[in-house]
C-alpha positions as CSV (number, residue, x, y, z in Angstrom):
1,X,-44.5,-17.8,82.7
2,X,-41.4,-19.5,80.9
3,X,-40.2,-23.0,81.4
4,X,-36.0,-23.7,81.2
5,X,-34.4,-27.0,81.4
6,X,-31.2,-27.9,82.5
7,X,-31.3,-31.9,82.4
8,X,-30.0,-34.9,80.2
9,X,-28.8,-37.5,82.4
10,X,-32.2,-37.9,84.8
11,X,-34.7,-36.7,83.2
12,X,-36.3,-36.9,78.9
13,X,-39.0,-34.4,79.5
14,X,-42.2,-35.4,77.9
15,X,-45.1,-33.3,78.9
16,X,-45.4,-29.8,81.2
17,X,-49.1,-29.1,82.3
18,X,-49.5,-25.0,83.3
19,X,-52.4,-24.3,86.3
20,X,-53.2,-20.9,88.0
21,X,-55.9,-21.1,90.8
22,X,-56.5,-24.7,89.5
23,X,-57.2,-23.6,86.8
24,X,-55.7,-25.0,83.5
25,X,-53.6,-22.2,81.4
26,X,-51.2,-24.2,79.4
27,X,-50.2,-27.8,78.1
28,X,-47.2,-28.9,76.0
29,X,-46.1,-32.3,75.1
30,X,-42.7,-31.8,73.7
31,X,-40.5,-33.4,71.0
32,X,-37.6,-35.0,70.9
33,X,-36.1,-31.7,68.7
34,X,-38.1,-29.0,71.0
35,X,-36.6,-31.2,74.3
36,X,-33.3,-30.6,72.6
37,X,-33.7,-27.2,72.4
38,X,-34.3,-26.7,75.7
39,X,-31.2,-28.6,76.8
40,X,-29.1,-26.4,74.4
41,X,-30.1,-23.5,76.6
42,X,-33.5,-22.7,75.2
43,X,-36.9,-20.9,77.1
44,X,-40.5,-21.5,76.2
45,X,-43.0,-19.1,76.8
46,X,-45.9,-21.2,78.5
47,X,-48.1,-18.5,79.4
48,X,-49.2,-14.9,79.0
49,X,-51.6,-13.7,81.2
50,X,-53.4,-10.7,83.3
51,X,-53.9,-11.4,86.9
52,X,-55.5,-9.3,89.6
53,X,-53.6,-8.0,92.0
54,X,-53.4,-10.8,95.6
55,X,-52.7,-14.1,96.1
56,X,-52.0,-16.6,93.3
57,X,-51.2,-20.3,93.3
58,X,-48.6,-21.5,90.7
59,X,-48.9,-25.6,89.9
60,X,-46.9,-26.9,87.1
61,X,-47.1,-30.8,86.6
62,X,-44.1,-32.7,84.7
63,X,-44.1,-36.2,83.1
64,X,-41.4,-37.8,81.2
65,X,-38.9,-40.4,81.5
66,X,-36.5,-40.3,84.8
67,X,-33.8,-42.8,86.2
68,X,-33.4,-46.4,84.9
69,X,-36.2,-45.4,82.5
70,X,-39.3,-45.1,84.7
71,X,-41.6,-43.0,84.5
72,X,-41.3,-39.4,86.3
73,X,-44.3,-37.1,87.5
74,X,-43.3,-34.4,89.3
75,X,-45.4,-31.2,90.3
76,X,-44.3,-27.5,91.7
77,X,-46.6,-25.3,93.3
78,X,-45.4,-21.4,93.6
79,X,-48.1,-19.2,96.3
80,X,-47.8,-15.4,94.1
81,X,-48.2,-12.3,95.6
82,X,-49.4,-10.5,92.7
83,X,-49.4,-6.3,93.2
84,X,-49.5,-3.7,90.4
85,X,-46.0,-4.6,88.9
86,X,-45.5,-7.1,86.6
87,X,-44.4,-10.5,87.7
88,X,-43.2,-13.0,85.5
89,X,-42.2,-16.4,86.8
90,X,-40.0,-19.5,85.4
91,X,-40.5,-23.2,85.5
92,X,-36.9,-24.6,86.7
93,X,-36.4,-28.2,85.5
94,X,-32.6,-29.2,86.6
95,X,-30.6,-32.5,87.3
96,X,-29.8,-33.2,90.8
97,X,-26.7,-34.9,91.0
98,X,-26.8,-35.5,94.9
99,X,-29.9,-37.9,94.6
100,X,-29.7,-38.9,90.7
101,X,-33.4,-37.0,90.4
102,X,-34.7,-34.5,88.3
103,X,-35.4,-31.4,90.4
104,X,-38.5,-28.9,89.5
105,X,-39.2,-25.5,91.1
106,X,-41.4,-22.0,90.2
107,X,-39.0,-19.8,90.7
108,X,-40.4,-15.3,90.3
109,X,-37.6,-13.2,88.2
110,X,-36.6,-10.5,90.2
């Protein structure tokens, strides 16, 4: 699981909280310099993990500070269909210029 970030103008990401079957796998509170990394272009690795094969549920949770300086929660859930392959998914945190809002999605690498 690996988080990008693609933002500036709506969003100054604060914290990213990782669950899998409500379960809690990962929590970050970020930086100003690690934010600024991953504006530069930058992945984290938020989680490692072995799960069995069948159906997974994704939830990622974002807080910072969005539009006119307010605060932002956001949350993304991703349904997995886990088989024998490996699967690895990303955390897409993007500006959304046609409704001045941070956008986040789960999004599986192909």
């Amino acid at each position: 699981m690996f988080l990008s970030l693609d933002t500036g103008e709506f969003l100054k990401l604060d914290s990213v909280k990782l669950k899998v079957n409500d379960e809690t796998v990962a929590a970050h509170l970020y930086t100003e310099r690690q934010a600024k990394a991953l504006q530069r272009g930058g992945m984290q690795r938020l989680h490692i993990g072995n799960l069995k094969t069948g159906e997974h549920e994704v939830t990622v949770f974002v807080e910072g500070i969005g539009p006119d300086n307010r605060a932002y929660k956001q949350a993304a859930t991703y349904q997995l269909q886990k088989d024998t392959d490996t699967a690895a998914l990303e955390v897409r945190i993007r500006d959304r210029s046609s409704d001045y809002q941070p956008e986040v999605a789960i999004v599986e690498w192909e």
